[in-house]
N, C-alpha and C positions, 0 to 999 in steps of 0.2 A: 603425162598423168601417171603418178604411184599407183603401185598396186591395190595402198591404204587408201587411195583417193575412190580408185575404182571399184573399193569392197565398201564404203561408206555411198555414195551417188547410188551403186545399185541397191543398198539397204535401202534408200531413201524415195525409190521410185516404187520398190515393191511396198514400204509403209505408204508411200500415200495410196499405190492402189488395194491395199486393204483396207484402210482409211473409208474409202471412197466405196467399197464396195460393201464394207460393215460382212464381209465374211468373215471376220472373228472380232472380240468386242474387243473394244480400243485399248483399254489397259493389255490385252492382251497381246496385240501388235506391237505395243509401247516395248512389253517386258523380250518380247519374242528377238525386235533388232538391238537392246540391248544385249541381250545371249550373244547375239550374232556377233556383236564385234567382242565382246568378251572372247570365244571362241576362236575367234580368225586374231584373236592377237592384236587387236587396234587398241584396245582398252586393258589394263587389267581389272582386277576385283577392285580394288580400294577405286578406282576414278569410276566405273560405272556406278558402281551401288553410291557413292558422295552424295547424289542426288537427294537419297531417301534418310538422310542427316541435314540435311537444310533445314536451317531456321525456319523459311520462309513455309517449308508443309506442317512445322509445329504452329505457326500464326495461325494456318488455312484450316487448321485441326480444331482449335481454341476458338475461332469465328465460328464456323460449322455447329459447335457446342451451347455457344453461346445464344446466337441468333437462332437454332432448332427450337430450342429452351422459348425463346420468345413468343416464338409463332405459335408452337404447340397451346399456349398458354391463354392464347386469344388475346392477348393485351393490345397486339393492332386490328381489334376489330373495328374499335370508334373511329381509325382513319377515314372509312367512306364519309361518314357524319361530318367529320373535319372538314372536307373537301369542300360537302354543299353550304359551310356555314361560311365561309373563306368566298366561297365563289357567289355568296350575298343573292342565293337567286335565280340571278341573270345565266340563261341558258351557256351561254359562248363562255361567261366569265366561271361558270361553275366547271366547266369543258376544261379550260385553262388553268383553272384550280387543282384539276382532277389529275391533269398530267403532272401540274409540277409535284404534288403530293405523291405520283409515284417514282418520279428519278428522284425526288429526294429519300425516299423511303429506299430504292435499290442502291444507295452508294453505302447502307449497309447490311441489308439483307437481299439473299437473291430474286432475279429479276423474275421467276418462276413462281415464287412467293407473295412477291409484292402484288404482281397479275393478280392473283386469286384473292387476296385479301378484299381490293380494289373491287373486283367486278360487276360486284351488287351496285357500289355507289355507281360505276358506269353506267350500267341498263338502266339505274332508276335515274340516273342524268338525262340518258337518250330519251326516258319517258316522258319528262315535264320541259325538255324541249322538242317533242312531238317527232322526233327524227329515230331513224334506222339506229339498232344497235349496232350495227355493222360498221357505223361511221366515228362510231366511241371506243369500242373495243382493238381496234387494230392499232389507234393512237396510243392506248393506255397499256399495249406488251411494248408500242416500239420506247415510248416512255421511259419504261424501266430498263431498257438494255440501254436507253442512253445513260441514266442515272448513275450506273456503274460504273462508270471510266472516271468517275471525278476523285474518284478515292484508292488505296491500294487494295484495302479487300473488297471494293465493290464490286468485283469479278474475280475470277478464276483467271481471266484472262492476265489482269496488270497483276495478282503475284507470283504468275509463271514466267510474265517476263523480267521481274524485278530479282527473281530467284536466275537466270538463265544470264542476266545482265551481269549478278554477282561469279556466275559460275564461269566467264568472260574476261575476268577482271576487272569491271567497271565497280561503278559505286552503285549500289541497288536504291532504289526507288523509295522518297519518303513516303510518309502516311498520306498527306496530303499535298504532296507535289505536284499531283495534277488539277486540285479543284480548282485552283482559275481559267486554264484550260479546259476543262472540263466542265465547268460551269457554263462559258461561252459556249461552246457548242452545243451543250445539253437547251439551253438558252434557245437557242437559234431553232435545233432542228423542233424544238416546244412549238414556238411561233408559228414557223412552216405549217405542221400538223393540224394546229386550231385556225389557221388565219388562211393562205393561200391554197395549203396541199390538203385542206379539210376538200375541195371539190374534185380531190383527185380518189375519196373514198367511195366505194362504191355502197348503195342502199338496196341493200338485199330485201328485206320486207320493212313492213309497217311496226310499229313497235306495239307489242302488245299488252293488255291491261296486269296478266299476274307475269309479268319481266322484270320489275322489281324486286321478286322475291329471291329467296334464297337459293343462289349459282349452282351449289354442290350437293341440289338435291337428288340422289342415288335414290334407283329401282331396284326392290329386290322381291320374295317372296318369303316371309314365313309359314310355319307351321306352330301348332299349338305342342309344346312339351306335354308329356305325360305328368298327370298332375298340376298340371299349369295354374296357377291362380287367375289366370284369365278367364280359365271356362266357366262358363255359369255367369260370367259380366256381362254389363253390357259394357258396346264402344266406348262409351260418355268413361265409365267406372274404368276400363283396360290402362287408361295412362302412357296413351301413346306421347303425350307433351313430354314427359320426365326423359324420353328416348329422343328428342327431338328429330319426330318422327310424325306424318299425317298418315291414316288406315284410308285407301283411296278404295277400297273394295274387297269384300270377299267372296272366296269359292266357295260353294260347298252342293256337294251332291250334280257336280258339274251344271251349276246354276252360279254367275258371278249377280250377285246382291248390293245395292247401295250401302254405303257404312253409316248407316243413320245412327244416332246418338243411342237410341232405345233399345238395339238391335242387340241380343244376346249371343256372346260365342260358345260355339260347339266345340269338343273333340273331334277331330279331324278338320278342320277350318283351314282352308289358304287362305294367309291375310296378302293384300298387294299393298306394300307401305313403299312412301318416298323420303326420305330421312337427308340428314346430312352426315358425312363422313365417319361424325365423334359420334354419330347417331346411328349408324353402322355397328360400330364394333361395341358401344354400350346395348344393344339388340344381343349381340352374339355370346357377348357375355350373361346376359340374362337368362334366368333358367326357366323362366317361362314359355320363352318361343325358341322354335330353333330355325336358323337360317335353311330354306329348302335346300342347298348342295348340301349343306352338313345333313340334312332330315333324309335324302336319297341316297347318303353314303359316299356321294360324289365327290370324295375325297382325295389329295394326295397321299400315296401310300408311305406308311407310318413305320418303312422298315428302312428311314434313311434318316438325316439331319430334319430338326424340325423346322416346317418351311413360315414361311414368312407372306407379311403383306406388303403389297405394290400398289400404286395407282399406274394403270397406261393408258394410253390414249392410241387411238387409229390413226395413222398417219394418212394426209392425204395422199390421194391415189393410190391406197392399199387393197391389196387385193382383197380383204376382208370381208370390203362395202359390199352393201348385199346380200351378204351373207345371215344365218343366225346360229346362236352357240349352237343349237342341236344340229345342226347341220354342218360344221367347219369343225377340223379334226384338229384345228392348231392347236388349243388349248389340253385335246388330250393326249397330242405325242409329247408338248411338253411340261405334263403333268399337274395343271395348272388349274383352276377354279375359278370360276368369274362368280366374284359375290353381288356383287350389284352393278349396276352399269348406272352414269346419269348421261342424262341429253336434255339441255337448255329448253326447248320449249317441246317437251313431251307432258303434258296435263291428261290426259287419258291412261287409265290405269293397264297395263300391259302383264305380262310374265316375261321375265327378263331373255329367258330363252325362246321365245317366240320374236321378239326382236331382230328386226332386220339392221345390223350396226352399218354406220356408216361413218366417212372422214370426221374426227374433233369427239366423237365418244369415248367417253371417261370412264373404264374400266376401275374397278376393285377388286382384287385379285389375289389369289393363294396359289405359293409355288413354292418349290427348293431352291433352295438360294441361288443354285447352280442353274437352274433351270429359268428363273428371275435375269438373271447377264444373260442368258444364251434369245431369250425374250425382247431384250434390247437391244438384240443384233440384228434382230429382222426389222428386213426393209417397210413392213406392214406394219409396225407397233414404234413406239417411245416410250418407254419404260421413265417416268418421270422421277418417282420417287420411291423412297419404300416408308410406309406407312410404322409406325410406331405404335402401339395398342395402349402404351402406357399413357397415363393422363398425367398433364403439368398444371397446375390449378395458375391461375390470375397472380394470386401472392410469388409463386416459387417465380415467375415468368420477370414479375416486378423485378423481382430479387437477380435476375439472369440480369435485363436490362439495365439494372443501377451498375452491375459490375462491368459490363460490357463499355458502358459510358465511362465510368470511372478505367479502366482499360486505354481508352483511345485518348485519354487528357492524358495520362503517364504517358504515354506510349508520344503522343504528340509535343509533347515538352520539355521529351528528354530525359524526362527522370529516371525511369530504365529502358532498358532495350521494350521496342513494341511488342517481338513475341514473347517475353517475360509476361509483362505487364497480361496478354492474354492468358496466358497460359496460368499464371497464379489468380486469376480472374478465375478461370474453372474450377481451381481448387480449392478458392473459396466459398463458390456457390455450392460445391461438393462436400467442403468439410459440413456448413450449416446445415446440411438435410434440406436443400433445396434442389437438388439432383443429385442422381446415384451414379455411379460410374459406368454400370451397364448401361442404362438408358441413353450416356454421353456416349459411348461407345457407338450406339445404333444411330447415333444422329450423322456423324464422320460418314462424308462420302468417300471411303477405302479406292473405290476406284479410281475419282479423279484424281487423290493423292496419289496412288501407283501411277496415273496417267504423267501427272506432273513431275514427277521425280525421274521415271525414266526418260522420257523425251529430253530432261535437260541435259542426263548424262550422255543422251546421242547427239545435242547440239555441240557440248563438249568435244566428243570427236570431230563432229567435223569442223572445228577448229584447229585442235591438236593436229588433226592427217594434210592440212591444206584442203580438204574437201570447200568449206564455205568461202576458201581465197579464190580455187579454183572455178567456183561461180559465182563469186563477186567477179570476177575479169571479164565477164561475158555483160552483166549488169553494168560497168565501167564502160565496157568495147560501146554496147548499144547505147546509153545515157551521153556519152559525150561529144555526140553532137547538137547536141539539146540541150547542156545544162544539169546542173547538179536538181535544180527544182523537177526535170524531166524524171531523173532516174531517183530521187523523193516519189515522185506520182508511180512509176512502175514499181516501187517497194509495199506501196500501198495497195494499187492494184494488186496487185502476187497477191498476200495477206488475205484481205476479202475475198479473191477468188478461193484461195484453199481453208476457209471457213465454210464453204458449203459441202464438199466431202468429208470435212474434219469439223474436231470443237473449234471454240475459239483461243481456248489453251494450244491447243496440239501447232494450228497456222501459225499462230505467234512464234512460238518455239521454233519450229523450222524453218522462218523468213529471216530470225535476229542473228544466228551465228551470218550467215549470208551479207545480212545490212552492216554490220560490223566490221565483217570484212572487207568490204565494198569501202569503209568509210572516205580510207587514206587518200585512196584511189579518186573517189570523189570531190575531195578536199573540205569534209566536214566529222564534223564532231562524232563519233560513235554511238556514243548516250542516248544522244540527240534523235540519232536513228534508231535506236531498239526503241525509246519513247516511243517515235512515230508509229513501226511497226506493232506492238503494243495497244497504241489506242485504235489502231485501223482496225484490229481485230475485232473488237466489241462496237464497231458502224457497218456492220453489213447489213441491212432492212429485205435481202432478196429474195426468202422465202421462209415459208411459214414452218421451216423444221426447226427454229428456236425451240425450247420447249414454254415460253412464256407465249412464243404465237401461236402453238399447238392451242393450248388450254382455252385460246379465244374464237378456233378454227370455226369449229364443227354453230358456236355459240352466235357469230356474225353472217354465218352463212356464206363464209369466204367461197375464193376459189384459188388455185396455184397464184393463176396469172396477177391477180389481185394486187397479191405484194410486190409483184414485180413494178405494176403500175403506181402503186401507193411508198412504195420502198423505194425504187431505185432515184428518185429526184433526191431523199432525204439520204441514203446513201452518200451520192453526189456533194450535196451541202456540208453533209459531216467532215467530209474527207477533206473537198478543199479547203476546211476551211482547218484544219489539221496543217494541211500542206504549210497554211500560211503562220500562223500559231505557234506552232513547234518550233518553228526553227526560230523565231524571236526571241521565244522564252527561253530555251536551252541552247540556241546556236552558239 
């Protein structure tokens, strides 16, 4: 063993146990063991930074733009509609509807997205099939993390390894070189779900009459502005619809009152409203009412960058549960605001800080941007997203979607390169004044770019040092008594195991330079093997720290073990049937 061997293996044992322990955020570990081998001389500057010049994070950039653009815009909101008109009905057939409509929907937008779109059509499935939401919901995240692997940007996952494969020397990964593969198993593990492993879901409760309604409806408290055109209304006259927003009760004179129709608002009024998310921040905008943190002052201080909105969610078994914001000091050492919280079946009007949070609550939230990553580092939270204020109307969203489609036909047929074709796809929708450049800006997840681009420049090294030769020989040593299919299954295994301390980006990346190296040794295709490794990464079902099984957590009344029970067969099916697949198609 070199020294380079021995300064690359030990970077690589302390990134996964950061990795794993989320003691500092991932982009940050990413950038910290590239320092490191810049530093000790493994790398110079031009080979580490290469990474953050790939094509492949100008595609992941332009996708990002594009498909924000869409969602924000609501133009998939008719898919639940879709689902039950397709599924004709019939409980099981609308069930089976519902799933394919969402892997078909995540092989182009994220599987985090797609979930939430969906989950109304879900509950209101589980309702007119008389069953447990708990037995709809857990099918319809594992759904969309199958959807993704059928396509290059349908994850994160396949263009970090199709970026990692190029950065290898191989030939990087078409647009759709996986959808037949990708299809079949997406295929298969659909079936499983609805057909045999549907009795492997467990039925938390009954399913109940207002389940149906609207997933992301958030609790919050207002106050009446000074001068409010509210005061002197009544409820009927307030216009809580235009806010899409119900008034479930008000305070006043520490007396909480029904919100009858007739009921006139005062100066000084706690209203308790349940809204949705765009029904959130059209509220805060409004110079009528003002959100209670902002009316208490409970603000982050205004002597730093201006902070921004998140959603998180509580992670199961975080120390949180239990707790209530007036009582838990997380939010104020890291400077942070909880505007509204939702929970799935809270129908009783509450104060947000009187709230006991518990695992799958959906937090709304205000914080420094800094303070936002250091929030997604704890083991207690999932920082999902960050929330955008701006509004994309229907038309601008249309306009995102014709160009994104128009995108994937160039990009698919050769006519320019694919990240051209996106990328001038943005700049179209940008020149027309159907999005601004800022707003594009804010959509770009920065970190898992930084994520992606460093990790490939550390896969690079350990290739350049013999690091990934030096353990491919130990993968070779063990595999060959058993077979190239034996040390196939142990690549795979590796993978899914280091997807539950890591993303699904990060496993991938540190399993390919390794299978690569391994190939010769094995006596198989290289390609063939980063493919494998690549799609193993986006089939792990093993527990709910996805962020698309987060979002369904708290909603089904999961529990850990759950997924373990409900995931690990369809795990099992994905893979082997990977094992077998791959190598036909590409051997």
């Amino acid at each position: 063993m070199t020294v380079e061997i021995a300064i690359v293996l030990g970077l690589l044992v302390a990134g996964m146990v950061l990795f794993a322990t989320e003691a500092l955020p991932a982009d940050v570990t990413a950038l910290s063991l590239l320092s490191a081998l810049v530093a000790t001389g493994v790398l110079t500057p031009a080979e580490a930074f290469a990474g953050f010049g790939s094509e492949i994070i100008i595609l992941l950039a332009a996708v990002m733009v594009l498909a924000g653009a869409v969602v924000k815009s609501g133009v998939l909101d008719g898919l639940g509609r879709l689902a039950h008109r397709v599924g004709g009905g019939r409980p099981r057939g609308a069930l089976l509807s519902l799933l394919m409509l969402s892997a078909g929907s995540s092989s182009l937008f994220s599987n985090t997205t797609t979930t939430a779109v969906l989950m109304p059509a879900a509950i209101e499935t589980a309702r007119r099939a008389a069953i447990s939401p708990s037995r709809v919901l857990m099918p319809l995240a594992f759904a969309s993390m199958l959807g993704g692997a059928g396509t290059l940007i349908g994850t994160s996952a396949n263009l970090a390894g199709s970026a990692m494969a190029e950065r290898l020397g191989l030939q990087p990964f078409g647009l759709f070189e996986f959808l037949g593969v990708g299809a079949a198993v997406a295929l298969s593990g659909l079936l499983w779900l609805a057909l045999p492993g549907f009795a492997l879901l467990p039925a938390r409760r009954p399913v109940a009459a207002g389940d149906g309604a609207e997933p992301r409806g958030f609790f919050t408290t207002l106050g009446l502005a000074e001068g409010s055109a509210m005061i002197g209304r009544t409820v009927a006259e307030a216009g809580f619809d235009a806010f899409e927003a119900d008034l479930l009760a008000v305070e006043r004179d520490g007396e909480r009152l029904a919100p009858h129709p007739a009921r006139k608002l005062r100066e000084g009024d706690r209203l308790i409203v349940r809204a949705t998310r765009d029904g959130i921040l059209k509220l805060r905008r409004s110079p009528d009412v003002v959100l209670e943190p902002d009316l208490d002052g409970a603000r982050a201080p205004r002597d730093e960058a201006e902070p921004v909105l998140a959603e998180a969610v509580i992670a199961p078994q975080s120390r949180l549960a239990g707790q209530t914001l007036r009582r838990t000091g997380v939010f104020d050492r890291h400077r942070a605001v909880v505007l509204a919280i939702w929970r799935r079946d809270r129908s009783r009007p509450a104060r947000i800080e009187n709230l006991r949070l518990r695992a799958g609550d959906l937090m709304l939230l205000e914080a420094p941007e800094d303070e936002v990553v250091r929030l997604g580092a704890s083991p207690d939270l999932r920082v999902l997203s960050r929330v955008d204020a701006a509004v994309v109307t229907r038309r601008e969203g249309g306009a995102a979607l014709a160009a994104m489609a128009a995108a994937l036909l160039l990009g698919a047929f050769g006519v320019v390169p694919l990240s051209l074709a996106f990328l001038v796809a943005v700049l179209v929708v940008v020149v027309a004044g159907n999005l601004d450049m800022a707003e594009a800006y804010r959509v770009i997840e920065w970190r898992l770019l930084v994520l992606i681009a460093a990790m490939s420049g550390f896969g690079l090294a350990m290739q350049d040092t013999g690091a990934a030769e030096y353990l491919a020989g130990y993968v070779v040593g063990l595999a060959a008594p058993f077979g190239p299919l034996a040390a196939m299954a142990g690549l795979s295994l590796l993978t899914v195991v280091l997807t539950q301390p890591m993303s699904n980006a990060a496993a991938a990346l540190t399993v390919i330079p390794i299978a690569v190296a391994a190939a010769d040794g094995l006596g198989l295709d290289p390609r063939m093997l980063a493919i494998l490794v690549t799609l193993s990464a986006s089939m792990s079902f093993l527990s709910p720290l996805e962020p698309a099984c987060l979002l369904v957590y708290d909603a089904g009344r999961y529990r850990f073990l759950d997924y373990v029970r409900a995931g690990l067969p369809l795990t099992l099916i994905c893979n082997g049937l990977l094992l077998l697949l791959v190598p036909l198609v590409w051997g």
